[in-house]
N, C-alpha and C positions, 0 to 999 in steps of 0.2 A: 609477378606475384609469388613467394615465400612460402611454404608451410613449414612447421617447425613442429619438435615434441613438445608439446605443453600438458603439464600437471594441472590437473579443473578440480570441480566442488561442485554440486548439483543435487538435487534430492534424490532419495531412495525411489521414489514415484516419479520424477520425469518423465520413461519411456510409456510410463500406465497412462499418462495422457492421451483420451480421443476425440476428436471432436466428433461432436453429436450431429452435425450438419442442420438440417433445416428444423430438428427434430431439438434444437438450443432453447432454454427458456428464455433468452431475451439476444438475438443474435449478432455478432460482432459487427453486420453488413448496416448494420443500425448506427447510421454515422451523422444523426443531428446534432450530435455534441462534440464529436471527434472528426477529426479528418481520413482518410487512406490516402497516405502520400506516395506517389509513382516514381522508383528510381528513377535514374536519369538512362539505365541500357535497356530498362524495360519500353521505358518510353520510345525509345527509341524504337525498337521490336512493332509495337503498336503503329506505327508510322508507315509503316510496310508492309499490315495486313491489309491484301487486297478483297476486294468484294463487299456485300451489303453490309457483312457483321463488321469489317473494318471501319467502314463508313459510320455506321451506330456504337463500334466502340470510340474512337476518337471524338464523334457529338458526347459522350459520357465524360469528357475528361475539360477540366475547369484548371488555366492556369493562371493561378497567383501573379502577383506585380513583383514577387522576387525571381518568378523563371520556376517557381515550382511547381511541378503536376497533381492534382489530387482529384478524385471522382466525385461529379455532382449527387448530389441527394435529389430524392425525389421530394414530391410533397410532403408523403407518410414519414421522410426521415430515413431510408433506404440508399445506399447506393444504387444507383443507375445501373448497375451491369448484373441486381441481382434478378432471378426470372422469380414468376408467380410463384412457383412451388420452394421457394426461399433459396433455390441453387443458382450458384455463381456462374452466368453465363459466357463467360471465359474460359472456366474451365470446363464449361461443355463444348464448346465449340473450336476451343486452341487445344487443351492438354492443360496438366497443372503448370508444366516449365513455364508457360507464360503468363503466370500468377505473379504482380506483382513483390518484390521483397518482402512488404509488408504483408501482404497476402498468405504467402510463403510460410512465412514465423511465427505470425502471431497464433497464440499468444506468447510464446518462447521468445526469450530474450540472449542474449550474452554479453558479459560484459569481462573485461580484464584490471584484475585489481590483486597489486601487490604481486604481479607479473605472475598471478594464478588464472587461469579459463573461468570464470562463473558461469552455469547456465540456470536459469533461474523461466520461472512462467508468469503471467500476471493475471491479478486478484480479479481484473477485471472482466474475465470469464469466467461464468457460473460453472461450469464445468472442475473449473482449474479449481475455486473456491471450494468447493465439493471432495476433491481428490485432495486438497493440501490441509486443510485448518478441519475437515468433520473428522480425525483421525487420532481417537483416545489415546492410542499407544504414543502420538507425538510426534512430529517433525524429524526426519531424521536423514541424515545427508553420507554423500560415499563421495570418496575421491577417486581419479580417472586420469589415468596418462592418454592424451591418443595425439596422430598426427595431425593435426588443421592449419586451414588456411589461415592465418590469422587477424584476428581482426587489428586495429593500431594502437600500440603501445598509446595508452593513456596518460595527457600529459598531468604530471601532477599540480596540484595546485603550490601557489606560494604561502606555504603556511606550517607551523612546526610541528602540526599534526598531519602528519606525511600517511605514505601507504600503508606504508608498513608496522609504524606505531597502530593506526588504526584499525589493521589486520587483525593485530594482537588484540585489543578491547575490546573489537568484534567480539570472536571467539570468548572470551572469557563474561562478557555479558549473554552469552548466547548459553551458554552452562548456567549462569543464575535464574535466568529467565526459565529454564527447561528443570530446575531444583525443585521436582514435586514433594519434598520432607517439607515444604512452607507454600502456605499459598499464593494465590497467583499476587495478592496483593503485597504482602510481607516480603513478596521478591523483587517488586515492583520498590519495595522502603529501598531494600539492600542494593538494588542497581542506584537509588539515585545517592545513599549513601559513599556508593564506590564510583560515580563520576564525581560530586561532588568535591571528594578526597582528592583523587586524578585531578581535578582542575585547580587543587594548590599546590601542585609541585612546579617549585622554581624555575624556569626556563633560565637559568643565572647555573654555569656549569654544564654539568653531564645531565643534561634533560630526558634522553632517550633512555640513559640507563636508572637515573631515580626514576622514571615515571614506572616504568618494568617493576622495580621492584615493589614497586606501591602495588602495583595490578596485582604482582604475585602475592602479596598480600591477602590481598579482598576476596581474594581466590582462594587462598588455603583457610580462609576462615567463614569461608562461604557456610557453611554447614556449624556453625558454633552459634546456637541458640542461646543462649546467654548474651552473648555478644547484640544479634540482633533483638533480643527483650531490653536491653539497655540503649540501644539505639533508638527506639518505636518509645519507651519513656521520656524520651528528651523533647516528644515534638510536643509541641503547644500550636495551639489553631485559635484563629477567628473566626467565629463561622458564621462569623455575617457578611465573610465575604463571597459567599459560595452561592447566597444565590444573584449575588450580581456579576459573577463571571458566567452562572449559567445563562442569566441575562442574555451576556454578552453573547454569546453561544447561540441562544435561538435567535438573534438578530442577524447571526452569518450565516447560518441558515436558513434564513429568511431571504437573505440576500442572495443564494447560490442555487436553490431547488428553483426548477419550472415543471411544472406540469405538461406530463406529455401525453396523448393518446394511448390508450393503454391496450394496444394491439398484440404486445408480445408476451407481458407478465400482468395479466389484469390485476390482480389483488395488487399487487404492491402498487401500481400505477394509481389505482382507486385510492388508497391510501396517501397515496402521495398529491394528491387533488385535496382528498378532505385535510391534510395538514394544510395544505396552502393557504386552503378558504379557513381553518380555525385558526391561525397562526396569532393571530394578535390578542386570542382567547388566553393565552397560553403565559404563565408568567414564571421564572428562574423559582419561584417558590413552588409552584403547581409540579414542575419537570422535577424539580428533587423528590416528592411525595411517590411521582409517579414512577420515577427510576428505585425507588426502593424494594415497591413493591411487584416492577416488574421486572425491569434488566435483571436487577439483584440477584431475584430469584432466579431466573433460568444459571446466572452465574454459579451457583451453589452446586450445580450438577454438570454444570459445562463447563468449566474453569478452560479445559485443555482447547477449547476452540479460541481461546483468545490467548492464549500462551502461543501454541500456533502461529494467529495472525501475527503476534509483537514479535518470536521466530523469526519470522517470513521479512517482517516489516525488517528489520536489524540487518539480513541477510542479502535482500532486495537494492535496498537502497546504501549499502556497505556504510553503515552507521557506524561511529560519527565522522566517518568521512566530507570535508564539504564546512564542517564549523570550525571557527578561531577557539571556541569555548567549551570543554567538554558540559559544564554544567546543563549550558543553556542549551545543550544537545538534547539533555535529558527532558529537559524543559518541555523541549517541541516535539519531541518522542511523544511525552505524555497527552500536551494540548490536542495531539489527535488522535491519539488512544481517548483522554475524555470526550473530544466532539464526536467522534466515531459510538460512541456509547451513549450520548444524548440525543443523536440523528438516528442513531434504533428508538429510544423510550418514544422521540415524538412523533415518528411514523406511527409507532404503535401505540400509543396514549390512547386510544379508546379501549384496545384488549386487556383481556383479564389473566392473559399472558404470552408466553413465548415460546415458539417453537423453530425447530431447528430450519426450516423454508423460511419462516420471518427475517432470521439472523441472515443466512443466504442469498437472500433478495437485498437486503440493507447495507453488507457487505462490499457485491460486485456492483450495485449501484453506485456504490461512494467512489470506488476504485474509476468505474467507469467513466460515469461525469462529472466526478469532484475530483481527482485527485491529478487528471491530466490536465490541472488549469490550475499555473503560476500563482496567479492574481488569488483563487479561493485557496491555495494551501499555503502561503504568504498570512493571509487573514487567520487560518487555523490555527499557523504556528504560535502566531503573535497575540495568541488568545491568554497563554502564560507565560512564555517566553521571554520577554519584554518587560513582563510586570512584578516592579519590585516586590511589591506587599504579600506575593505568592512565595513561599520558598516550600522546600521541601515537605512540612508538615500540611502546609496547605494544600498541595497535590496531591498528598494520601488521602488528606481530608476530601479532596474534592471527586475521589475515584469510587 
C-alpha cells in the first residue's frame, strides 16, 4: 500500500460536520431502501469475534448471491445491530475500529478526479443537508495538499470528454452558477447557453484547445448583461408543453415514493402517505398553479439554498463527467433540478407555504431513497433529456 502527496478540494465546512447520533431526524441505520455493505477485512474481523455478541453479530449479516456482506433489516426498517436507544451496538460493544467501511465514512465520501483528492459529504444526511445548502453566504471550497493512502487512480472513461476537459467546465460552471449579479434562474439561461455553445465545437482538429477557448469565452462574458438580455429575448416556448412534462413528472413519482412508517420524521412521512393516497387527484395543470404559488415564493427569499444544492450537485457528481453530449448534460442537470422542485410542491400541495424544515425533509429524502436507485434517476433524467420538443427555452419555461 502507497501513499503519496496529493492536492484535494473539499468545502470550507467538512471538518464542521457531526453527527447528531441517535438524536438524527431520520437516522442513517434506517436501511429499508438502502443497503450497509460489509467490506471484505471487516467481514472477515466479524468471523472471529468470539462469545454471545459474536454469535448475534454474524445472525445480523445477510449474504447476497454475489459473496457480498450487508446487514439485515429489522421489520421497522433498522439495521439489526442497532440497540433500542438508536446506538450502534458494535460500537458499544467492539470500539468504532470495528465499524464497518461504510459505517466508518459515511456520510463522507472521496473520490479522485483529474488526479485531484475530492472529499465531498452526502445530501442524504439531514445533518449534511443542514451544514451545506442552509448557508446564505454560499458554498465555498479550500484546497489541501496532505499525505494519504490513496485511493485508485480512476480509469477514465472512453470518451473525448476526458478528466481534464471536464475539470475545467466544472469550475467555470461552478462560477456561473455562484454569479449572485443574476438570479438563480438567468444563471440557470447562461449555463445552458455555454454548454449549449461547448457542445458545437468541432471535435474535427484541436478539440481540447478550441473547446478552452470557447469556455474562456462564456467566462469572461459571464457578467455582460446585455449579452445575456439578448440571449433570454431569442427564446420562444410552447407552453402547452409544460404541463404534460409535468404530467410526466408526477407519474415517476408516483412510481418511486412508498409510504413508510413514519417513526423517525413524522410530518414529512405523514405527508408523504397523504400524497400517495391523493396522487391521482393531482394533474401537470394543478402542480403548475401550485408551484407558483408555493415553491416560487419561498424561491424569492431562498434563492441561495438551491444555488447551493445545483453547487454541490456539479461538484459531487464531477459534472459533466460521464456524458458524450455536453448539451444533453445540461438537460439531465436540469430534469432533476425540475423533479426535485415538483417532488417539494407535491409533498406540500396542501400548504399555504414553505418553510425551511419543509425544503430539508424533501431534500435528504430525495437524496436518500431516490437518488441511490439507477432505475428512478435513469427515469428523472429522461424526463428532458431525451426529448426533442424541449430545448433550452422550454427549460426555462419549465423552471
Amino acid at each position: 500500500m502507497t501513499t503519496s502527496q496529493r492536492h484535494g478540494i473539499t468545502y470550507e465546512k467538512y471538518t464542521l460536520f457531526q453527527c447528531t447520533g441517535s438524536a438524527c431526524l431520520d437516522k442513517c441505520c434506517r436501511i429499508s431502501t438502502w443497503t450497509i455493505t460489509i467490506d471484505r477485512d471487516t467481514y472477515n474481523r466479524y468471523t472471529e469475534i468470539e462469545g454471545v455478541f459474536g454469535d448475534e453479530l454474524r445472525q445480523s449479516i445477510y449474504e447476497q448471491e454475489d459473496k457480498i456482506q450487508t446487514f439485515k433489516a429489522t421489520a421497522d426498517g433498522y439495521c439489526t445491530m442497532q440497540d433500542t436507544d438508536g446506538l450502534c451496538k458494535i460500537h458499544k460493544n467492539l470500539g468504532a475500529d470495528y465499524l464497518c467501511a461504510t459505517c466508518k465514512t459515511y456520510p463522507r465520501g472521496q473520490t479522485l478526479f483529474n488526479d485531484v483528492s475530492e472529499l465531498h459529504l452526502g445530501l442524504s444526511c439531514p445533518e449534511v443537508t443542514k451544514l451545506l445548502l442552509f448557508d446564505k453566504a454560499g458554498l465555498a471550497f479550500r484546497n489541501f495538499t496532505r499525505t494519504e493512502t490513496m485511493i485508485k487512480e480512476s480509469k477514465s472513461k472512453k470518451t473525448i470528454l476526458n478528466e481534464k476537459i471536464c475539470f475545467e467546465i466544472r469550475s467555470v460552471l461552478s462560477k456561473i452558477l455562484q454569479n449572485r449579479n443574476y438570479s438563480l434562474l438567468d444563471r440557470l439561461i447562461y449555463l445552458g447557453v455555454t454548454m449549449r455553445g461547448l457542445s458545437k465545437v468541432s471535435i474535427v482538429g484541436d478539440y481540447e484547445n478550441d473547446l478552452f477557448k470557447k469556455l474562456d469565452f462564456y467566462e469572461r462574458q459571464m457578467d455582460n448583461a446585455d449579452l445575456l438580455k439578448g440571449m433570454k429575448e431569442k427564446l420562444n416556448v410552447n407552453s402547452d408543453i409544460r404541463n404534460i412534462v409535468y404530467h410526466n413528472i408526477l407519474t415517476v413519482i408516483k412510481t418511486i415514493i412508498k409510504p413508510e412508517k413514519a417513526d423517525s420524521n413524522p410530518n414529512f412521512y405523514d405527508r408523504l402517505h397523504q400524497l400517495y393516497e391523493q396522487m391521482d387527484n393531482l394533474s401537470g395543470r394543478d402542480l403548475n398553479k401550485i408551484k407558483k404559488n408555493l415553491f416560487d415564493e419561498y424561491m424569492k427569499k431562498n434563492e441561495y439554498v438551491f444555488e447551493n444544492y445545483l453547487v454541490n450537485e456539479v461538484f459531487v457528481t464531477r459534472f459533466p463527467y460521464g456524458y458524450d453530449n455536453l448539451y444533453l448534460a445540461y438537460k439531465a442537470l436540469i430534469s432533476k433540478f425540475l423533479f426535485l422542485q415538483l417532488f417539494i410542491t407535491s409533498i406540500y400541495h396542501k400548504s399555504s407555504r414553505l418553510n425551511d424544515e419543509d425544503i430539508l425533509s424533501c431534500i435528504y429524502y430525495f437524496y436518500r431513497r431516490i437518488n441511490h436507485s439507477k432505475i428512478a434517476m435513469t427515469q428523472i433524467e429522461n424526463i428532458c433529456k431525451n426529448d426533442e420538443t424541449i430545448d433550452l427555452a422550454m427549460l426555462v419555461y419549465l423552471l
